[in-house]
PDB file of N, CA, C and O in Angstrom, chain B, residues numbered from 101:
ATOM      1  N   UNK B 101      52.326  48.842  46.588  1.00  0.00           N
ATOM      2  CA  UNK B 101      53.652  48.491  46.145  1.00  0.00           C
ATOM      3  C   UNK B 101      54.280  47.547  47.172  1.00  0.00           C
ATOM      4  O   UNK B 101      53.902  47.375  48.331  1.00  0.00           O
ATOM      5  N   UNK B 102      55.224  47.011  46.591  1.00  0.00           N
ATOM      6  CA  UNK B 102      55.837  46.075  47.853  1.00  0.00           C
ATOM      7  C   UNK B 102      56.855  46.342  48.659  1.00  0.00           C
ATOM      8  O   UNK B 102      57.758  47.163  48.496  1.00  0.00           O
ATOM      9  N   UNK B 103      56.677  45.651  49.485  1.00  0.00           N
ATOM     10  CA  UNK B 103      58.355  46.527  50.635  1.00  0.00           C
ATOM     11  C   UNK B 103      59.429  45.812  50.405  1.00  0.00           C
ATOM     12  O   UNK B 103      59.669  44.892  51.187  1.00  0.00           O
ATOM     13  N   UNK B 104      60.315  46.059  49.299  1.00  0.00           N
ATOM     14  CA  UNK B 104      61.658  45.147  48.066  1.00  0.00           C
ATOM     15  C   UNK B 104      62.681  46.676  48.219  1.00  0.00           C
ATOM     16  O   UNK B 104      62.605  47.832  47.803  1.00  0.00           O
ATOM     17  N   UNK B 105      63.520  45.963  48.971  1.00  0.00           N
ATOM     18  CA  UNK B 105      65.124  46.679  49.368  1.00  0.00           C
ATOM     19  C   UNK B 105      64.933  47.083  48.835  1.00  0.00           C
ATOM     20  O   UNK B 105      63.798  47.043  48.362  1.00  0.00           O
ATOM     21  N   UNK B 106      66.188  48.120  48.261  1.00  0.00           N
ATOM     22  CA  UNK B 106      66.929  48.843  47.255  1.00  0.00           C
ATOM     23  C   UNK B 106      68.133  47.610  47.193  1.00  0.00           C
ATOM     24  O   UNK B 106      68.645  46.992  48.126  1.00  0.00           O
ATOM     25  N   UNK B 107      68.319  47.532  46.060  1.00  0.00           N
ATOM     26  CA  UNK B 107      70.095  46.885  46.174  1.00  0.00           C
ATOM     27  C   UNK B 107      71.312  48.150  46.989  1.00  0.00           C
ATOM     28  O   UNK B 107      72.418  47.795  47.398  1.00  0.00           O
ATOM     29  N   UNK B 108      71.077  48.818  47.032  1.00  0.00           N
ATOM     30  CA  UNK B 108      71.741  49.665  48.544  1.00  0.00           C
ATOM     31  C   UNK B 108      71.731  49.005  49.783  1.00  0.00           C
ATOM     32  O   UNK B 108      72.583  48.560  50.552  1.00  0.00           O
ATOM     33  N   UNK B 109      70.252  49.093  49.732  1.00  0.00           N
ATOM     34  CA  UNK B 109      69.686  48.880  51.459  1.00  0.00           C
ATOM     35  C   UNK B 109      70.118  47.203  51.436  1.00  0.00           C
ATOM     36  O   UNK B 109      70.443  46.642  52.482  1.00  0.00           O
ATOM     37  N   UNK B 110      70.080  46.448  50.063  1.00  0.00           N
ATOM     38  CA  UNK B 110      70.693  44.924  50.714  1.00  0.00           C
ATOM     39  C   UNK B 110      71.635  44.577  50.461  1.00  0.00           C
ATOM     40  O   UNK B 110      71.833  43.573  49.777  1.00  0.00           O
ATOM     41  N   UNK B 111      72.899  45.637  51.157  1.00  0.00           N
ATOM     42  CA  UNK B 111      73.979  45.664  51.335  1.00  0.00           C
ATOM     43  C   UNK B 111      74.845  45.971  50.289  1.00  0.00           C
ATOM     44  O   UNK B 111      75.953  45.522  50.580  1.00  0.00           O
ATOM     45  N   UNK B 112      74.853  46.365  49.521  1.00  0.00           N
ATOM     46  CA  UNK B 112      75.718  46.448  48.392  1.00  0.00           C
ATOM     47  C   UNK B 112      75.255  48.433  47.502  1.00  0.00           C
ATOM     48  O   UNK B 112      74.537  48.837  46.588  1.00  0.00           O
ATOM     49  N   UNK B 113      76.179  49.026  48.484  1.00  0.00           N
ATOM     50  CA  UNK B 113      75.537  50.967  48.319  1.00  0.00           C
ATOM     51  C   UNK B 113      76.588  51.155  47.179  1.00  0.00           C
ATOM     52  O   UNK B 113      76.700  52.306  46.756  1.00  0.00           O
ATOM     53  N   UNK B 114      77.346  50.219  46.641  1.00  0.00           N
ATOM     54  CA  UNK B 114      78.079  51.396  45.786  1.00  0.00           C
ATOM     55  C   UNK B 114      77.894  50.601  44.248  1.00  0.00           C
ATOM     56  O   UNK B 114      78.483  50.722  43.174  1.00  0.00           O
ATOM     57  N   UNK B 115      76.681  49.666  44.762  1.00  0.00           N
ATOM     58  CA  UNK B 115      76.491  48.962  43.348  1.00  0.00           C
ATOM     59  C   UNK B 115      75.962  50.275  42.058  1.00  0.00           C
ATOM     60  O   UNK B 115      75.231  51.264  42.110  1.00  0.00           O
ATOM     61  N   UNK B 116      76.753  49.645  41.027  1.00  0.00           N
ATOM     62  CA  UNK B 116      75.960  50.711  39.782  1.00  0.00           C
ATOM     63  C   UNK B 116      76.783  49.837  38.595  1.00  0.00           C
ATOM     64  O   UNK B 116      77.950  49.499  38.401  1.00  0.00           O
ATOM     65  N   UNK B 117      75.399  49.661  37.872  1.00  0.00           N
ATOM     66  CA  UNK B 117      75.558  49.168  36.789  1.00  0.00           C
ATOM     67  C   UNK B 117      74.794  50.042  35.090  1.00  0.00           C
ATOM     68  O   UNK B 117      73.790  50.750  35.025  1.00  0.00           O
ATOM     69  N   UNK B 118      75.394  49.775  34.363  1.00  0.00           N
ATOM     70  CA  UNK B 118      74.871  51.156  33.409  1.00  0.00           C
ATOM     71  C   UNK B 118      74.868  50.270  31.866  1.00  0.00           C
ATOM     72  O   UNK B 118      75.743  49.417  31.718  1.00  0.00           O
ATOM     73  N   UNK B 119      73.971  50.482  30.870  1.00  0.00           N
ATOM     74  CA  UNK B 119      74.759  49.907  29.071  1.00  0.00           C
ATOM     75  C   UNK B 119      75.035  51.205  28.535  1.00  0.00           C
ATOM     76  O   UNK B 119      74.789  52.360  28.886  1.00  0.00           O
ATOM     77  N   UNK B 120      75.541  50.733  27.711  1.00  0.00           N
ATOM     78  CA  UNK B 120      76.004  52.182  27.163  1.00  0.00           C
ATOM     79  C   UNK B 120      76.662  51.639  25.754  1.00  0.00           C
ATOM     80  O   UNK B 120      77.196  50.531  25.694  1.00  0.00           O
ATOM     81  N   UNK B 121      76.562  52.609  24.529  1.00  0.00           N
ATOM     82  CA  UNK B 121      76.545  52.239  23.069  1.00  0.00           C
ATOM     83  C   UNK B 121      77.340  53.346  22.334  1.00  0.00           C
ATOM     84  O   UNK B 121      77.005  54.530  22.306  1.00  0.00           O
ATOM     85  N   UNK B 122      78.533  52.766  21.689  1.00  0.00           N
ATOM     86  CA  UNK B 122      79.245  53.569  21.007  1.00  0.00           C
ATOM     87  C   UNK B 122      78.985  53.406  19.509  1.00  0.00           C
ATOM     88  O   UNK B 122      78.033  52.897  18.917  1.00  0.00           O
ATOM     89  N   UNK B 123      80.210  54.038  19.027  1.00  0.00           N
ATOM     90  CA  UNK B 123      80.353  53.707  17.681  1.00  0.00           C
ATOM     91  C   UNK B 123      81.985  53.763  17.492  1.00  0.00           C
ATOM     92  O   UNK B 123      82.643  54.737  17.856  1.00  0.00           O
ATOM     93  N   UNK B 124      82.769  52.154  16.644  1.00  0.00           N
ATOM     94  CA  UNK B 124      83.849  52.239  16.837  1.00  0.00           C
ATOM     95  C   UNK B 124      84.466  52.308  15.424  1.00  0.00           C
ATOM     96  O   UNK B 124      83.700  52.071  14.490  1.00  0.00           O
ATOM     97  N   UNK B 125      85.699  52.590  15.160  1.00  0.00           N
ATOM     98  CA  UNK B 125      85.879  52.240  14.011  1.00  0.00           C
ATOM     99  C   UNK B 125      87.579  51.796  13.733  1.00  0.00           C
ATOM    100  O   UNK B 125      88.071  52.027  14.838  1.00  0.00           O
ATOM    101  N   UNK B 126      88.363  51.442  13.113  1.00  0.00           N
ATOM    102  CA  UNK B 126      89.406  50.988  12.530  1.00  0.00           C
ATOM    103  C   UNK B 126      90.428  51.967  13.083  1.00  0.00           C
ATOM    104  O   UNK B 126      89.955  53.092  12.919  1.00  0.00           O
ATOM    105  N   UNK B 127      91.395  52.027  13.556  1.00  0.00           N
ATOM    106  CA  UNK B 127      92.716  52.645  14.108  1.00  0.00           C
ATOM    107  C   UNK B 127      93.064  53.403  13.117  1.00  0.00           C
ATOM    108  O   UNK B 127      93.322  54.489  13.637  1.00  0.00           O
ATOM    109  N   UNK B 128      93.244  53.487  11.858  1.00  0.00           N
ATOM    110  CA  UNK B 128      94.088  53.817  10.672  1.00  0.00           C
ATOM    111  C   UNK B 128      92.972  54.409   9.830  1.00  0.00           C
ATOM    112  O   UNK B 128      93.261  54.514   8.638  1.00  0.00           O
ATOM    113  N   UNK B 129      91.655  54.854  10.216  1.00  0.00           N
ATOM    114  CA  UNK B 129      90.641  55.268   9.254  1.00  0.00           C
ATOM    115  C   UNK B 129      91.340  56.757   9.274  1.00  0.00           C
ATOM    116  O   UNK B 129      91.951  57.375  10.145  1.00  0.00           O
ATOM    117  N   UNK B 130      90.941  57.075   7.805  1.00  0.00           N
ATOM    118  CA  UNK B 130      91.574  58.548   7.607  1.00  0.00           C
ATOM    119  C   UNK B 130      90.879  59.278   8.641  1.00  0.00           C
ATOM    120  O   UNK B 130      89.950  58.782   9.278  1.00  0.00           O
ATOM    121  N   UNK B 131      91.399  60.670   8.852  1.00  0.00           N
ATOM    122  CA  UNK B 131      90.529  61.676   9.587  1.00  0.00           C
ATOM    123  C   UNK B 131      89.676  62.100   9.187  1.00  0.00           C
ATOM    124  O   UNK B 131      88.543  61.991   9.656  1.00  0.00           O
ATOM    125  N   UNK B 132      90.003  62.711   8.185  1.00  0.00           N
ATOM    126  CA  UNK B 132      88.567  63.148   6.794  1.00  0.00           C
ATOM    127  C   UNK B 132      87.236  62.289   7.245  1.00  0.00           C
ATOM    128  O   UNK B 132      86.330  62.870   7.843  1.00  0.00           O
ATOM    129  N   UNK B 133      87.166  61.140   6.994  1.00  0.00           N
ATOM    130  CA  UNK B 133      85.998  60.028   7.219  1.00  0.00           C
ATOM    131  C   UNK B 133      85.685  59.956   8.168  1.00  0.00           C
ATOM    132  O   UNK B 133      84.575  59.728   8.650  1.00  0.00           O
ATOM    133  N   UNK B 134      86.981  60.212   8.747  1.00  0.00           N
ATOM    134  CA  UNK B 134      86.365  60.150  10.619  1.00  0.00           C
ATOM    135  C   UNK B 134      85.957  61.613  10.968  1.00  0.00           C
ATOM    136  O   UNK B 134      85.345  61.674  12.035  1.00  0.00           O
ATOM    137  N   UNK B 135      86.084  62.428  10.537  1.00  0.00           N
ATOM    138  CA  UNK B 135      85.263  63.440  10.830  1.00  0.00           C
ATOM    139  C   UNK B 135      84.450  63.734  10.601  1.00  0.00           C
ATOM    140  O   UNK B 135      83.772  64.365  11.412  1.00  0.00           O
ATOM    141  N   UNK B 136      83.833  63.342   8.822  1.00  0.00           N
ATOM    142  CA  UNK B 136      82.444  62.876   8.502  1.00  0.00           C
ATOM    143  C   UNK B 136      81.835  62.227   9.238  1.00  0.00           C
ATOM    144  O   UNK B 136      80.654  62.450   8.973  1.00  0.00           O
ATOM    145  N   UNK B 137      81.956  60.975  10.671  1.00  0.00           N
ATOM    146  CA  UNK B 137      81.212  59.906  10.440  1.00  0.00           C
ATOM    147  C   UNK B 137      80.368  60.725  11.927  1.00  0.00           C
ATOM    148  O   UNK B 137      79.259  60.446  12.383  1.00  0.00           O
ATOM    149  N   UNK B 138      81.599  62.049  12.540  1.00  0.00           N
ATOM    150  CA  UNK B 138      81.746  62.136  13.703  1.00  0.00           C
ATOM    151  C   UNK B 138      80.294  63.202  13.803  1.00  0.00           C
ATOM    152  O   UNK B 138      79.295  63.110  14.517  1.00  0.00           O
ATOM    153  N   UNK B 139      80.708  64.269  12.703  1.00  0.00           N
ATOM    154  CA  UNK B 139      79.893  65.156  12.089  1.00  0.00           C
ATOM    155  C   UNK B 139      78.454  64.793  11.907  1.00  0.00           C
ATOM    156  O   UNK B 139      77.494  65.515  12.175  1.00  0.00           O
ATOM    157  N   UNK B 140      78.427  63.624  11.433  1.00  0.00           N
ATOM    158  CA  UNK B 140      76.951  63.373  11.079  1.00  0.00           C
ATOM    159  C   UNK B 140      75.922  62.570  12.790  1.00  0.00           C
ATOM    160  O   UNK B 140      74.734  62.521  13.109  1.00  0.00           O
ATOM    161  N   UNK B 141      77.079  62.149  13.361  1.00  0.00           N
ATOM    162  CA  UNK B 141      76.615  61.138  14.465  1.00  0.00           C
ATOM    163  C   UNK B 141      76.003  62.813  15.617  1.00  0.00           C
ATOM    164  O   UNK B 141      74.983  62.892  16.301  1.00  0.00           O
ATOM    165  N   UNK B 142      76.971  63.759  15.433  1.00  0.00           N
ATOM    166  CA  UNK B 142      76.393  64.928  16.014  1.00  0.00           C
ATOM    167  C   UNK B 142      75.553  65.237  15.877  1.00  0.00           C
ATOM    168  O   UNK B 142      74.868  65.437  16.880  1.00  0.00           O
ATOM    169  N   UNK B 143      74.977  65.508  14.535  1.00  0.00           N
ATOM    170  CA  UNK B 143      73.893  66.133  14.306  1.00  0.00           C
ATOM    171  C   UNK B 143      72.819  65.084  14.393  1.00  0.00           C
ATOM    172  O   UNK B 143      71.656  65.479  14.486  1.00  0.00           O
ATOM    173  N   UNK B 144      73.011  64.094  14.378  1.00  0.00           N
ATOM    174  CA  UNK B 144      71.764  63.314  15.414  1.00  0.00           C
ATOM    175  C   UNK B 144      71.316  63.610  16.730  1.00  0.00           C
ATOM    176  O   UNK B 144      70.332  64.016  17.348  1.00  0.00           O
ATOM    177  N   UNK B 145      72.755  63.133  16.909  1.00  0.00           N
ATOM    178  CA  UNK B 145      72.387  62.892  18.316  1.00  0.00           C
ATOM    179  C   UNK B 145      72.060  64.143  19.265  1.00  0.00           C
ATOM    180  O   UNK B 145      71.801  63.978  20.458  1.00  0.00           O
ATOM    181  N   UNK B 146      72.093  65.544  18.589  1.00  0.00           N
ATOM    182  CA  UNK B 146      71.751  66.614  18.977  1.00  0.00           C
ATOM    183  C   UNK B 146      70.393  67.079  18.597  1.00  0.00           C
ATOM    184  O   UNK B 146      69.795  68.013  19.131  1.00  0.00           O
ATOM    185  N   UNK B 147      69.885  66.205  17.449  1.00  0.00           N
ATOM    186  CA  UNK B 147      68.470  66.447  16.940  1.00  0.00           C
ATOM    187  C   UNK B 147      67.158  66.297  18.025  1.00  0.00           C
ATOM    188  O   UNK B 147      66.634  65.190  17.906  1.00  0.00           O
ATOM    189  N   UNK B 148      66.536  67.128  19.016  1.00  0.00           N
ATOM    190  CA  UNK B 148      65.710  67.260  19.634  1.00  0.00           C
ATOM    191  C   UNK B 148      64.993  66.158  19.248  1.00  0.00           C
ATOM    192  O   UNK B 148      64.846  65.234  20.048  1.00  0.00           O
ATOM    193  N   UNK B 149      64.398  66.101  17.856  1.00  0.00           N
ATOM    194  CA  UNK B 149      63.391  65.411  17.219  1.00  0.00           C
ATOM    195  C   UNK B 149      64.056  63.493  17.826  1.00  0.00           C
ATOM    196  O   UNK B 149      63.629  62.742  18.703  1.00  0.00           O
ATOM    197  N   UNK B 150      64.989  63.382  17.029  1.00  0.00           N
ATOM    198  CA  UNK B 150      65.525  62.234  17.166  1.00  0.00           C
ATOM    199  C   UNK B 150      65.888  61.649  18.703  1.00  0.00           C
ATOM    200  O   UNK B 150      65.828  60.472  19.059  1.00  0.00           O
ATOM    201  N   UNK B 151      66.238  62.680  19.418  1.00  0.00           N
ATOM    202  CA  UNK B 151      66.390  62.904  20.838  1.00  0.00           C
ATOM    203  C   UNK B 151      65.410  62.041  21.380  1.00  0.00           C
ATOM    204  O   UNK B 151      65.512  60.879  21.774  1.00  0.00           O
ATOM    205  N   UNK B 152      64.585  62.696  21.340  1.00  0.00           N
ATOM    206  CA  UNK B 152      62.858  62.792  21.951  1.00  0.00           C
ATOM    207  C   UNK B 152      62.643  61.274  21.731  1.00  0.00           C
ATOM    208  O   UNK B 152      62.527  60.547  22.718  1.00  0.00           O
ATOM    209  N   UNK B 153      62.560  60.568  19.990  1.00  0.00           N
ATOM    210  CA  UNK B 153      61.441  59.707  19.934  1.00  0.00           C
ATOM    211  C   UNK B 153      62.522  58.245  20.899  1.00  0.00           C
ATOM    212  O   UNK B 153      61.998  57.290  21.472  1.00  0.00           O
ATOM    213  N   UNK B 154      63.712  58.448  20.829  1.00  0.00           N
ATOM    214  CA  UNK B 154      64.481  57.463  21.461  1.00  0.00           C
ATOM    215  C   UNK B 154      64.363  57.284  22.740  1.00  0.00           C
ATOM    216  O   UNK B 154      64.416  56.178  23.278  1.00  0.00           O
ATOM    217  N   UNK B 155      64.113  58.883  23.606  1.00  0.00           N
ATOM    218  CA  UNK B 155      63.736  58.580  24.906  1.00  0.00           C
ATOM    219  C   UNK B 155      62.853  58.227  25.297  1.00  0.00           C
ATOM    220  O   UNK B 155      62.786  57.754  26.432  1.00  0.00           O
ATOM    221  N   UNK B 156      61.534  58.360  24.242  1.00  0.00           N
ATOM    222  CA  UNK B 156      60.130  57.933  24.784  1.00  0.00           C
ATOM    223  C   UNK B 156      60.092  56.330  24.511  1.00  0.00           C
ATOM    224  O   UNK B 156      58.980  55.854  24.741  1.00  0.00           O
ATOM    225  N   UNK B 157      60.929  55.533  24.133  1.00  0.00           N
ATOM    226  CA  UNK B 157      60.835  54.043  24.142  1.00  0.00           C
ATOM    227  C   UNK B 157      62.479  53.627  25.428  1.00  0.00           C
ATOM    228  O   UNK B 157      63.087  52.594  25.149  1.00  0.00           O
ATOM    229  N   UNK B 158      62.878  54.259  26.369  1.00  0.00           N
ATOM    230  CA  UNK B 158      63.259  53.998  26.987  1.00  0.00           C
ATOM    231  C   UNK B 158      64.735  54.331  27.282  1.00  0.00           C
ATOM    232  O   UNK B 158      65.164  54.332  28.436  1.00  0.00           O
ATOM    233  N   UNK B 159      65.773  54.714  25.828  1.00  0.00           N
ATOM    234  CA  UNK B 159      66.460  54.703  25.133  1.00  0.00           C
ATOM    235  C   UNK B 159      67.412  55.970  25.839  1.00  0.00           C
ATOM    236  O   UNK B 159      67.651  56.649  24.840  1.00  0.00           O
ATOM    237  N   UNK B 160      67.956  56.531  26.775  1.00  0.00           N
ATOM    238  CA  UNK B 160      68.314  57.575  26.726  1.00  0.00           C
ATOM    239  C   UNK B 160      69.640  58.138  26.313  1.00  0.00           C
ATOM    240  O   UNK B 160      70.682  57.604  26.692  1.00  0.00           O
ATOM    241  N   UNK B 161      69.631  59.340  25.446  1.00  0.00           N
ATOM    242  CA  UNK B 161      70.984  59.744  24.764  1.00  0.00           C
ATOM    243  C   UNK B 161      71.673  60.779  25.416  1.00  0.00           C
ATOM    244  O   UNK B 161      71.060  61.615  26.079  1.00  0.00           O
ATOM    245  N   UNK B 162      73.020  60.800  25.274  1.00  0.00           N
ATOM    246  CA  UNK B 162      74.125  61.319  26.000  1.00  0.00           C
ATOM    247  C   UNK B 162      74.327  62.502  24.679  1.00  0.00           C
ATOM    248  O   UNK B 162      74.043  62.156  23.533  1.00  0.00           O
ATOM    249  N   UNK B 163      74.791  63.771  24.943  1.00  0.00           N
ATOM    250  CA  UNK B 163      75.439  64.409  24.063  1.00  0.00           C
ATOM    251  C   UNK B 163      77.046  63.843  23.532  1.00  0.00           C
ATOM    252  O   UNK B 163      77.925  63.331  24.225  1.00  0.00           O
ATOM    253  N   UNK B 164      77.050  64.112  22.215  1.00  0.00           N
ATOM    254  CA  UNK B 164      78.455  63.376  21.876  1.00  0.00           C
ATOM    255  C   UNK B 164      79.704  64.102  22.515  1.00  0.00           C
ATOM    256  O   UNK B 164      79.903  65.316  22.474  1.00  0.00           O
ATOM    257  N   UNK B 165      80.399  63.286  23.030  1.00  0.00           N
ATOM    258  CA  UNK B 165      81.596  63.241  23.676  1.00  0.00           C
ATOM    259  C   UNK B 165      82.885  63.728  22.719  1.00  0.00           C
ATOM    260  O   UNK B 165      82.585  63.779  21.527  1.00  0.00           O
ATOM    261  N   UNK B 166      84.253  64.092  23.033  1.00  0.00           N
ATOM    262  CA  UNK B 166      85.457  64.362  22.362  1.00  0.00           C
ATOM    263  C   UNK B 166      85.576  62.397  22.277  1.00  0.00           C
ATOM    264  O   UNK B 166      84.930  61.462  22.750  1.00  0.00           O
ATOM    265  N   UNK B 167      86.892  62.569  21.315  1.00  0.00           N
ATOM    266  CA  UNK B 167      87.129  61.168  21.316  1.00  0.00           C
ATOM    267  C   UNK B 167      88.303  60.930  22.587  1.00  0.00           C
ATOM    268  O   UNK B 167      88.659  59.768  22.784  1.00  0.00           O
ATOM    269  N   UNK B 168      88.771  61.796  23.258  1.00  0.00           N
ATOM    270  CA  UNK B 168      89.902  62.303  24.426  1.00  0.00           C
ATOM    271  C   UNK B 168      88.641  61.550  25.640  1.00  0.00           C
ATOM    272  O   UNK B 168      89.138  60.682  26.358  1.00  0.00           O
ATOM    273  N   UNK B 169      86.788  61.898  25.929  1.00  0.00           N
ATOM    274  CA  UNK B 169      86.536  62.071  26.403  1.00  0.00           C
ATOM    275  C   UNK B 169      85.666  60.519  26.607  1.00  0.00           C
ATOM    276  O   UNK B 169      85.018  60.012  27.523  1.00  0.00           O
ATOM    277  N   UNK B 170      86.039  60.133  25.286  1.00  0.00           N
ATOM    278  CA  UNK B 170      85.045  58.720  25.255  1.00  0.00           C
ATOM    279  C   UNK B 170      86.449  57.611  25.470  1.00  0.00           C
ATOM    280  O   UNK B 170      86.304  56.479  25.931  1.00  0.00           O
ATOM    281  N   UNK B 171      87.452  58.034  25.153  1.00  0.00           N
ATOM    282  CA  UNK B 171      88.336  56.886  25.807  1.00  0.00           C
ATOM    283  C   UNK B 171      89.047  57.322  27.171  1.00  0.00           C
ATOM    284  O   UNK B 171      90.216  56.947  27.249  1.00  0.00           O
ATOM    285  N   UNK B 172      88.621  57.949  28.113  1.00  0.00           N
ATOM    286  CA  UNK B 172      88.353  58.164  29.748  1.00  0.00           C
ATOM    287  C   UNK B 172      87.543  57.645  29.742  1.00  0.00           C
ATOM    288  O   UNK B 172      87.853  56.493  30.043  1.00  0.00           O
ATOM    289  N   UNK B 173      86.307  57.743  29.535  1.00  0.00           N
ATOM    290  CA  UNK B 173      85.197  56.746  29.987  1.00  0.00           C
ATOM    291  C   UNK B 173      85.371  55.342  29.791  1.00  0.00           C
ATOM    292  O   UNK B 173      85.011  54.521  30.634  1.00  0.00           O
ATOM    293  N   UNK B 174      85.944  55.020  28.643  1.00  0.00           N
ATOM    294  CA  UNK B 174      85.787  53.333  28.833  1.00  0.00           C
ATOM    295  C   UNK B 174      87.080  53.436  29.780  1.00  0.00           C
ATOM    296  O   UNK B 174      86.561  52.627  30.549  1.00  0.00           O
ATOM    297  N   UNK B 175      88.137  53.679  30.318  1.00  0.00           N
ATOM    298  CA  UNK B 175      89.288  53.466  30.923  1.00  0.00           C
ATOM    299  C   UNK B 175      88.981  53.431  31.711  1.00  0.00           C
ATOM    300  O   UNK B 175      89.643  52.633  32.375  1.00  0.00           O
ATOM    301  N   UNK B 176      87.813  54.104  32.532  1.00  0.00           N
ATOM    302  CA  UNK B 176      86.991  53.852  33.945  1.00  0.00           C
ATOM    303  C   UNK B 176      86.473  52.987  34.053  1.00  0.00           C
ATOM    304  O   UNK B 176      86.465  52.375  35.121  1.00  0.00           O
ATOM    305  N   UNK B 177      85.732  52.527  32.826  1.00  0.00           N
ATOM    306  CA  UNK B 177      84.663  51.210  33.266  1.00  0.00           C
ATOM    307  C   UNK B 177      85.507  50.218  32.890  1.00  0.00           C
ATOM    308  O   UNK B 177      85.187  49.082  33.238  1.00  0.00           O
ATOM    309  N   UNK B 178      86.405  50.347  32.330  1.00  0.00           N
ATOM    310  CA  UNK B 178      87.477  48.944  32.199  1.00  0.00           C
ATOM    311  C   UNK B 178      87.770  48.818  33.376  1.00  0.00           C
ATOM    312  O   UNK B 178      87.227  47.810  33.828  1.00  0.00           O
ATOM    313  N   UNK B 179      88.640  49.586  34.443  1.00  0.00           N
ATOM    314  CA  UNK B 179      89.372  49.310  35.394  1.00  0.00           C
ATOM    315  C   UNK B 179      87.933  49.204  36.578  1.00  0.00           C
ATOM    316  O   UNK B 179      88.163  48.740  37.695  1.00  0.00           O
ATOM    317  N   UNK B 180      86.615  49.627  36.249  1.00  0.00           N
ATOM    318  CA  UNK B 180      85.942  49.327  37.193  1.00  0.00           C
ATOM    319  C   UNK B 180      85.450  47.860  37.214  1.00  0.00           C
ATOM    320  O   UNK B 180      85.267  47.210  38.244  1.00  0.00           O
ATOM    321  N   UNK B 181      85.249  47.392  35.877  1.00  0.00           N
ATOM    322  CA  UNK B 181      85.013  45.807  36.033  1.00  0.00           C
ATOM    323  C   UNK B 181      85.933  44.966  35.874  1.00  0.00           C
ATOM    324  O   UNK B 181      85.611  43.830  35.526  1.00  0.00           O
ATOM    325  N   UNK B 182      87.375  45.303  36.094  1.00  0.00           N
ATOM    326  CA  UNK B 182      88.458  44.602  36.173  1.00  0.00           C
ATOM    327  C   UNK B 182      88.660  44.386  37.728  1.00  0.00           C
ATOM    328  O   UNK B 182      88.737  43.354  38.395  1.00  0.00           O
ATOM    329  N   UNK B 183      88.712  45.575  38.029  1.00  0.00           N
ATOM    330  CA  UNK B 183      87.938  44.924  39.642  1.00  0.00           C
ATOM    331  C   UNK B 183      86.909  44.308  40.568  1.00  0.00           C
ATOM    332  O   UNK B 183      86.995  44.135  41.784  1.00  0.00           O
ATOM    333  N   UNK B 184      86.070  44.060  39.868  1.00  0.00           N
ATOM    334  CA  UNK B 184      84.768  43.613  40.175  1.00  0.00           C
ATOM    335  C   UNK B 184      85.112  42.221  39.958  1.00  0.00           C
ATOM    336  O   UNK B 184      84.910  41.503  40.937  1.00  0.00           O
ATOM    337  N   UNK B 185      85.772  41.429  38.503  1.00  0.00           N
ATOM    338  CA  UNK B 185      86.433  40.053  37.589  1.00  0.00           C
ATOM    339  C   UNK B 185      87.094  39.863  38.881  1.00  0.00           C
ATOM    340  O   UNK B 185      86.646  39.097  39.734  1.00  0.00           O
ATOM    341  N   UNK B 186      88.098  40.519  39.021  1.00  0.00           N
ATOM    342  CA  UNK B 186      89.699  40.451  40.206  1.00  0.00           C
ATOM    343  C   UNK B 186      88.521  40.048  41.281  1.00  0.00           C
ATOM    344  O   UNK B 186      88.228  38.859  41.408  1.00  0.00           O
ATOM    345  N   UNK B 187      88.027  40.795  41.851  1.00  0.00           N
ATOM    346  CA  UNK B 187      87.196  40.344  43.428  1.00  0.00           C
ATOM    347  C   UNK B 187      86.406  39.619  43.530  1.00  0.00           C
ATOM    348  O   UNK B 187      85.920  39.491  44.653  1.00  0.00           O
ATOM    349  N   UNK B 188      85.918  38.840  42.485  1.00  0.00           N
ATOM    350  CA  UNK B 188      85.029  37.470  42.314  1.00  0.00           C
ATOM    351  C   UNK B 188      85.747  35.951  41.482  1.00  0.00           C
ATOM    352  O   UNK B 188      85.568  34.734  41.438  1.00  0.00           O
ATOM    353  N   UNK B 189      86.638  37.017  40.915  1.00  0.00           N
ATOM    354  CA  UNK B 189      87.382  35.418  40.554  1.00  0.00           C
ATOM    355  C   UNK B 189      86.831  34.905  39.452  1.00  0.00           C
ATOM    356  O   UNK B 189      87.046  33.783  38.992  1.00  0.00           O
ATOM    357  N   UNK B 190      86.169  35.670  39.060  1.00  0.00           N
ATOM    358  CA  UNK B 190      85.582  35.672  37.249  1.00  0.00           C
ATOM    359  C   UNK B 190      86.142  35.173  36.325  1.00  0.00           C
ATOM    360  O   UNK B 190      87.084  35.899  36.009  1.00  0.00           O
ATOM    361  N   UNK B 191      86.058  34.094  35.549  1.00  0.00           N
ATOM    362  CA  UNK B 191      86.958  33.313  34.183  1.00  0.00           C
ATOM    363  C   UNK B 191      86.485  33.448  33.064  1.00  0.00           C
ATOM    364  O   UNK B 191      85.495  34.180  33.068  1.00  0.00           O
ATOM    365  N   UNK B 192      86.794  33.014  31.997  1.00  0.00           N
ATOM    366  CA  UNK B 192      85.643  32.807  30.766  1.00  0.00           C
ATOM    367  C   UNK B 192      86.114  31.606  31.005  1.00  0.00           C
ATOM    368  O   UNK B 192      87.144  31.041  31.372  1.00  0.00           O
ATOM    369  N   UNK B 193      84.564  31.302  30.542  1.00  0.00           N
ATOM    370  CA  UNK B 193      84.475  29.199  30.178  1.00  0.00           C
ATOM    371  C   UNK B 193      85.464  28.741  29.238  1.00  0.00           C
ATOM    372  O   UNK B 193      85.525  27.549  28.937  1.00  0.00           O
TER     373      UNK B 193
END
């Protein structure tokens, strides 16, 4: 193997970068539907079976979140790459 830093070890320890995949939908969707859509995305994403074949191509799944619990998370990674934009001086073209 070769002797290749860590991005730690070349200077940068609190680097972390992650993707990550939701599912969004319309502000004003009834609840009803949205509890169907929420209901069914559970029982996937809790399906061992379905679990499994996603992780064996690389894919790894999170248990589903509250919706309280998935908009904390993006509020973190917003304000974490709003600082990252802010400290590099980042534009769009």
């Amino acid at each position: 193997m070769l002797d290749v830093p860590t991005i730690a070890e070349s200077g940068y320890p609190d680097y972390r970068v992650s993707v990550w995949y939701g599912i969004a939908a319309p502000a004003r969707l009834p609840d009803e539907i949205a509890q169907k859509i929420s209901a069914s995305l559970d029982r996937a994403l809790n399906d061992d079976g379905f679990r499994a074949s996603l992780e064996k191509i690389g894919f790894p799944v999170f248990r589903p979140r509250s919706a309280a619990a998935i908009g904390e998370f993006i509020d973190a990674d917003r304000a974490r790459w709003s600082g990252v934009i802010k400290a590099q001086s980042i534009t769009l073209d």
